[in-house]
C-alpha positions as CSV (number, residue, x, y, z in Angstrom):
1,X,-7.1,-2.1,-21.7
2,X,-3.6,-3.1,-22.8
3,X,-2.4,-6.6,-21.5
4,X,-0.9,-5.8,-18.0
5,X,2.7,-5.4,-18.1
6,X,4.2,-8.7,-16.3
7,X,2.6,-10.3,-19.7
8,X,4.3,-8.7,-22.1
9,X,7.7,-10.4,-23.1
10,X,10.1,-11.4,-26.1
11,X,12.2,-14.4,-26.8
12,X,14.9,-11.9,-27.0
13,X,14.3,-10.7,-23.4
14,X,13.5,-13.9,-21.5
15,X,17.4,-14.6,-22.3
16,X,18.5,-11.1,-20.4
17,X,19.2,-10.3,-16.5
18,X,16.5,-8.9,-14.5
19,X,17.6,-5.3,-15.3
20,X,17.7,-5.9,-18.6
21,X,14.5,-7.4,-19.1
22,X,13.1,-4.4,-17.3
23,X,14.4,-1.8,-19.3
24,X,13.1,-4.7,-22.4
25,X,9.5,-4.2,-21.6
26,X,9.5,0.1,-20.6
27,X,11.2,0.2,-24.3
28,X,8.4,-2.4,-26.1
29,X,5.5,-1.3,-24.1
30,X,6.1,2.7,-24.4
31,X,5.5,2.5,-28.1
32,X,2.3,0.6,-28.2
33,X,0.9,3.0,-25.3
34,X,1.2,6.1,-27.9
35,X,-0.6,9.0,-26.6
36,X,-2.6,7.4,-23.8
37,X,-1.4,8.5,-19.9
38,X,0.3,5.5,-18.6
39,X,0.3,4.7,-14.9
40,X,2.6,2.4,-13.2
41,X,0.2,1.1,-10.7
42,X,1.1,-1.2,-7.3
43,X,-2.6,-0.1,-6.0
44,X,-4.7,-2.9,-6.4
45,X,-6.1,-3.5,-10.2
46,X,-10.1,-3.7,-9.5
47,X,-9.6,-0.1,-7.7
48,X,-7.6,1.6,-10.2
49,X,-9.7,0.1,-12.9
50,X,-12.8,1.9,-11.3
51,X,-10.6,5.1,-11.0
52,X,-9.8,4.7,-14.6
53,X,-12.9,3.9,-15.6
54,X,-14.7,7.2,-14.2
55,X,-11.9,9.4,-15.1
56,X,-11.8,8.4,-18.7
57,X,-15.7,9.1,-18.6
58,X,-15.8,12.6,-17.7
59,X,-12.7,13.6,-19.0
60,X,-12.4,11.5,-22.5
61,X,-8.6,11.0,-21.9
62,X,-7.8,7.5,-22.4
63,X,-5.5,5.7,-19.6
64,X,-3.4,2.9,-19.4
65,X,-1.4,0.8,-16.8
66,X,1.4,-1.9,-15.9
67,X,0.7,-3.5,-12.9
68,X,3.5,-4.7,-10.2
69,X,4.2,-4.1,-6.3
70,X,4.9,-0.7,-4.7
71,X,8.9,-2.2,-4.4
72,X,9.2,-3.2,-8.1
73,X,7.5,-0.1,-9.5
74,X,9.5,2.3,-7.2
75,X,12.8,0.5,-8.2
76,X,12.0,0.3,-11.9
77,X,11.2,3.9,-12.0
78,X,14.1,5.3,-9.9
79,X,16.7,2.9,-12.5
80,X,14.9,4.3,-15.4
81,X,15.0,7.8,-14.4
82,X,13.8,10.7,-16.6
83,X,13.4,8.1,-19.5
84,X,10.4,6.5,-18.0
85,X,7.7,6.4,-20.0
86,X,5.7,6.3,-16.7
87,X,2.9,9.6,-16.3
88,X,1.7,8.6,-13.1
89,X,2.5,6.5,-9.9
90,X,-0.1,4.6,-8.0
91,X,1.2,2.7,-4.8
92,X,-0.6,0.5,-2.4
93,X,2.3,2.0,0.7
94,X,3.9,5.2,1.4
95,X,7.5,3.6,1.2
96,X,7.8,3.3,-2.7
97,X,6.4,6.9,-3.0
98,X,9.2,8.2,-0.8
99,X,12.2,6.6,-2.5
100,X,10.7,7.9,-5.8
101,X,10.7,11.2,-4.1
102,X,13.8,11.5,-2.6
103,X,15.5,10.2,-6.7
104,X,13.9,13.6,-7.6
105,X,11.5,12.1,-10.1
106,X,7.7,13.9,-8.8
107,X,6.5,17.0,-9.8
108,X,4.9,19.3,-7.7
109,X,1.6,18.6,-7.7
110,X,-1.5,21.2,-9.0
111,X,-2.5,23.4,-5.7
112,X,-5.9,22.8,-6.7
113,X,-4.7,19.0,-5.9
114,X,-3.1,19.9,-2.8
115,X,-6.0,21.8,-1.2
116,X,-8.3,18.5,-1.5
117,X,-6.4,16.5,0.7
118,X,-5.7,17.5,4.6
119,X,-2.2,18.0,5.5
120,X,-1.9,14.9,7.8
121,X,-2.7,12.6,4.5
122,X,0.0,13.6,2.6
123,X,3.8,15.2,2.7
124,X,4.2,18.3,3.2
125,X,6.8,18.3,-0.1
126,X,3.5,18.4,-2.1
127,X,5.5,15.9,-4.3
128,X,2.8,13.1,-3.8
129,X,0.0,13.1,-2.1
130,X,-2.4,10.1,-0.1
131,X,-5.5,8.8,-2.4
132,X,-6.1,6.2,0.2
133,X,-5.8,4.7,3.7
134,X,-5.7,1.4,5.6
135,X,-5.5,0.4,9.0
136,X,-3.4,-1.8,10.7
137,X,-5.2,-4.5,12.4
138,X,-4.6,-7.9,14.9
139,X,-7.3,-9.9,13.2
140,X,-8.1,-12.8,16.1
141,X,-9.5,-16.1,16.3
142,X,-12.8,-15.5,18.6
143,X,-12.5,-19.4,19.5
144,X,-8.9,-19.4,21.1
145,X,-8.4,-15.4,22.2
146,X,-11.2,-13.4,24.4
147,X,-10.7,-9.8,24.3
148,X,-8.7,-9.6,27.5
149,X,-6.5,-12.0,26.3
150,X,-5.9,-9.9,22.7
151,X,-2.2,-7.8,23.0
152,X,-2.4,-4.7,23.8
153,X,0.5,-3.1,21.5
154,X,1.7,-4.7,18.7
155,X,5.3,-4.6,20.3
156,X,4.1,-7.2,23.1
157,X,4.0,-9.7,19.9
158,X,8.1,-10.1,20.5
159,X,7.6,-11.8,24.2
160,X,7.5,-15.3,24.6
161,X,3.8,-15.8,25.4
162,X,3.0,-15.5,21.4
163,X,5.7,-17.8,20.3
164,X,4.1,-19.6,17.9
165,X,0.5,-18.4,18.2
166,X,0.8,-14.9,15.8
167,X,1.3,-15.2,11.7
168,X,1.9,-12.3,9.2
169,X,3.3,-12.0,5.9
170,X,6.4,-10.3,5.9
171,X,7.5,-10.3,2.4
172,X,4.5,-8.0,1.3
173,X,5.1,-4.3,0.6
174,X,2.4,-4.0,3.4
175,X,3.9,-5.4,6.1
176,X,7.0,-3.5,5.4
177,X,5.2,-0.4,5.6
178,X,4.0,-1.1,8.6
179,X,8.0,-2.1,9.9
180,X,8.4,1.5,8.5
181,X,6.2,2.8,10.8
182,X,7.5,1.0,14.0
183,X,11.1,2.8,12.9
184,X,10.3,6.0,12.3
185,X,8.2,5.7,15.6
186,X,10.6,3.9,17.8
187,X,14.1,3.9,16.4
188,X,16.5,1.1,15.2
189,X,17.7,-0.4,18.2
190,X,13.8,-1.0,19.4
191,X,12.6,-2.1,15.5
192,X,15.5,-4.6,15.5
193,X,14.8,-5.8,18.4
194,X,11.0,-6.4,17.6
195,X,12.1,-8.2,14.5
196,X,14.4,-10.7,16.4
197,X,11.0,-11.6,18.2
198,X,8.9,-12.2,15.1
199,X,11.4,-14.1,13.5
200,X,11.6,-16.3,17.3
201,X,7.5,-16.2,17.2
202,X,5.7,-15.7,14.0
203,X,4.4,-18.3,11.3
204,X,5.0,-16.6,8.1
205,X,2.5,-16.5,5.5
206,X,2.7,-15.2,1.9
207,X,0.1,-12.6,2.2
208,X,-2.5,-11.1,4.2
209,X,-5.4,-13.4,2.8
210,X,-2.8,-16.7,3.1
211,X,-2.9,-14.7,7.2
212,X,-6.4,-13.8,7.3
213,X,-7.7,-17.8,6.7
214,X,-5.0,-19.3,9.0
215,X,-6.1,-17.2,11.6
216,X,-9.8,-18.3,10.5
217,X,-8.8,-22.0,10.7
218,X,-7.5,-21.8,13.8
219,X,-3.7,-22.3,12.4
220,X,-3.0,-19.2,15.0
221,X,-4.3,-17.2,17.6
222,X,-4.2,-14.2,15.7
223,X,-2.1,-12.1,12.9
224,X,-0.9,-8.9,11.3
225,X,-2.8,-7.5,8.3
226,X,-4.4,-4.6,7.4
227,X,-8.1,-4.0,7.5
228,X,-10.1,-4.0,4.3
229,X,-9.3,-7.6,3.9
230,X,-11.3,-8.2,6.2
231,X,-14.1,-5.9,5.7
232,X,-14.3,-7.1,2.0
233,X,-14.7,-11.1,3.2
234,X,-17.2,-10.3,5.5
235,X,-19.6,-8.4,2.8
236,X,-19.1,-11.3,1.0
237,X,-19.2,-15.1,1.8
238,X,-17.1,-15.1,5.3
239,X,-15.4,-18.1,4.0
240,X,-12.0,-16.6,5.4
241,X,-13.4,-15.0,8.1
242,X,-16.4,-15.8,10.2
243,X,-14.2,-17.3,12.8
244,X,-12.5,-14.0,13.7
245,X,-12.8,-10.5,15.0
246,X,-10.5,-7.6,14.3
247,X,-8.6,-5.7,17.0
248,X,-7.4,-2.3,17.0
249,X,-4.5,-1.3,18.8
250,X,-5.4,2.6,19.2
251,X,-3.5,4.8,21.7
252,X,-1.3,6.0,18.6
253,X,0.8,2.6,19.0
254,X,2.6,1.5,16.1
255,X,0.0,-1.2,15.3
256,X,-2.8,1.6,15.1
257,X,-0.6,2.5,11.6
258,X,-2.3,3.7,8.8
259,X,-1.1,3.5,5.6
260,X,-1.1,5.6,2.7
261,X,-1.7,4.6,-0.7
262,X,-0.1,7.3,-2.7
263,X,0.0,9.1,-6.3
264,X,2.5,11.3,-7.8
265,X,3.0,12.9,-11.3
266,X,6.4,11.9,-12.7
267,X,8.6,15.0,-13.5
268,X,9.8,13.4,-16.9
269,X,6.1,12.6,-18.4
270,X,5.0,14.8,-21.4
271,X,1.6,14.6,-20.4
272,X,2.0,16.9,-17.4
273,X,-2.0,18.6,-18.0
274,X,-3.2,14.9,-18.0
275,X,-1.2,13.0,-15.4
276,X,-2.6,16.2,-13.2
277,X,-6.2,15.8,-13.8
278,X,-6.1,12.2,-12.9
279,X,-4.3,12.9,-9.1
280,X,-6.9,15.9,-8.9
281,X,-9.7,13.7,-10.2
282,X,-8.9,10.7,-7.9
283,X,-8.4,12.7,-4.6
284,X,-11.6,14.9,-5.6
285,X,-15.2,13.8,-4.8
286,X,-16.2,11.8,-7.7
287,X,-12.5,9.5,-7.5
288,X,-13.1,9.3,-3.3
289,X,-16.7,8.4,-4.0
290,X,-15.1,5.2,-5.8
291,X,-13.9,4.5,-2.3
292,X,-17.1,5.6,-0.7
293,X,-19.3,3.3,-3.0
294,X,-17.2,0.5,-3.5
295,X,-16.0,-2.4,-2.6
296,X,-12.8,-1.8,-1.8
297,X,-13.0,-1.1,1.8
298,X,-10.1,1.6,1.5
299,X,-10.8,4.7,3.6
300,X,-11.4,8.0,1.8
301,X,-8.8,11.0,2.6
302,X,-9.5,13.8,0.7
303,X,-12.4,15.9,-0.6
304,X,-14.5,15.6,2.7
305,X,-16.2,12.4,1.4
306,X,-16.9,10.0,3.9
307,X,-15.5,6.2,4.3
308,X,-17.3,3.3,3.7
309,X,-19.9,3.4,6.4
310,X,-19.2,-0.1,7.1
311,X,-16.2,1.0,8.8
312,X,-15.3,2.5,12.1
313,X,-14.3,6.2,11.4
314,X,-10.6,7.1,10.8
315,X,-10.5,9.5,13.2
316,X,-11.1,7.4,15.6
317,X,-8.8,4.9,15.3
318,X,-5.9,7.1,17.0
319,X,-3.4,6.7,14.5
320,X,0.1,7.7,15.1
321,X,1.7,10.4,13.8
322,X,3.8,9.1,11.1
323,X,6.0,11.1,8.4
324,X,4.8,9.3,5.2
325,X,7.6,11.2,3.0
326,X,10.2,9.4,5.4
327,X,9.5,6.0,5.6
328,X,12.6,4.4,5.2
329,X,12.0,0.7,2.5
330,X,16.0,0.1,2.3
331,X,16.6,0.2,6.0
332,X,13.2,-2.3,6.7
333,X,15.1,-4.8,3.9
334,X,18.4,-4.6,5.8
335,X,16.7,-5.0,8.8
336,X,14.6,-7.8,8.3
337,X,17.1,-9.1,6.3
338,X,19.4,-9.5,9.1
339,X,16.8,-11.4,11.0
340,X,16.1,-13.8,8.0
341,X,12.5,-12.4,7.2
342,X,13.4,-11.8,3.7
């Protein structure tokens, strides 16, 4: 595997702006990656290495990747255009897939692609598609909240009663995506006004693990994260979290989000047969099975193959309906941005 991208650097660049040094590294790293696909992946690195991995085994095509976030991929692709050297996109959110989408950068994506995943788990654009899912959760200390005391929508974190006592991390791509969600559900005026109260409420945290062991230490009553953070502590040591419970807001509420990881072909890659076989090999069975198997703790969407049966089943989690092609990142910045979350 090549060095992963935020390694790679030059004298010459370090002395450039941030845009500069961008385009600095596409242009140095594009010739080393010669004929192998290259994804620009914001999914998280052990997952993508297992997709690589299996799909490099049965297919002999040799892969490479830059890692980054789903915001820093999405804007690097959409400022180099149709001279990326970027094959494939990988995202942890929806957000970053939809702004590549509406620059006109995806191809359509291989019907034999499409047909493995259910309509509700990607856009109907066929321009992307979901390779995974994640639930929001309110992950609670069992020592200072009982179940009646838990919220019962994620907007009732904005009253009074929780200043102080809920923590989440909002300059992660994940907790955007889940802002996203609250928008498209419930309009500006109501998303704004939900963001004055976390600002007034929350203890903010740099990520969802920095969220997940407060909450475990008793730092606060509870937070905002999404699931398999959770699932993968607790098949592990519990060290972050045997002092909590998670809590599912269901009833198609805004905090019952789930979020799609996504994957796209990139219009301008040369390697068009390729970059398709990996999307169709990582939403078919073998590439869901990763999910299935391992230890991720992502839910499976495509191909019929179950989740992880450690968790409780999609399906019954009572998601709301949610656009993922329309998820607006820009308007979340301004937003929180004008609350003094970012």
């Amino acid at each position: 595997m090549r060095p992963r991208w935020s390694r790679i650097a030059s004298p010459i660049a370090a002395a450039l702006s941030a845009l500069a040094l961008l385009a600095g590294l596409t242009a140095c790293s594009s010739s080393d990656e010669g004929d192998e696909l290259l994804i620009y992946n914001a999914q998280h690195e052990s997952l993508t290495k297992e997709w690589i991995d299996a799909f490099t085994k049965e297919t002999g095509i040799k892969v490479t990747y830059r890692q980054g976030g789903d915001t820093e991929l999405g804007n690097q692709l959409v400022a180099e255009g149709d001279a990326s050297p970027a094959d494939v996109f990988l995202t942890e959110n929806s957000p970053a897939m939809a702004a590549v989408e509406r620059a006109g950068l995806f191809a359509d994506l291989g019907p034999d692609t499409v047909k493995q995943v259910p309509a509700q788990c990607r856009p109907a654009t066929g321009k992307w598609t979901g390779v995974a899912a994640r639930s929001t959760v309110f992950v609670y200390n069992k020592g200072r909240l009982q179940p009646d005391q838990l919220p019962k929508s994620l907007l009732d974190l904005q009253q009074p009663t929780w200043r102080g006592r809920w923590g989440a991390p909002p300059t992660k791509a994940d907790f955007q995506a889940i802002v996203s969600a609250l928008l498209q559900l419930k309009g500006e005026p109501a998303t704004q006004q939900w963001l004055t109260g976390m600002k007034a409420n929350a203890k903010i945290y740099s990520d969802n693990i920095a969220t997940l062991k407060a909450v475990n230490a008793g730092e606060v009553d509870g937070g905002v994260i999404y699931h398999y953070y959770w699932f993968r502590d607790q098949s592990k040591t519990k060290e972050m979290s045997a002092n909590t419970a998670l809590h599912y807001f269901k009833n198609e509420d805004p905090g019952a989000f789930v979020s799609l990881s996504g994957g796209g072909v990139l219009a301008s890659s040369d390697k068009q047969d390729q970059a398709q076989q990996f999307i169709r090999f990582i939403t078919g069975k073998a590439g869901q099975e990763v999910l299935e198997k391992g230890t991720s703790f992502e839910y499976t969407v495509a191909s019929a193959v179950p989740s992880n049966p450690a968790l409780p089943p999609l399906d019954t989690l009572q998601a709301p309906a949610v656009d993922p092609s329309t998820l607006d990142a820009q308007k979340v910045s301004d937003l929180m941005t004008k609350d003094g979350l970012l």
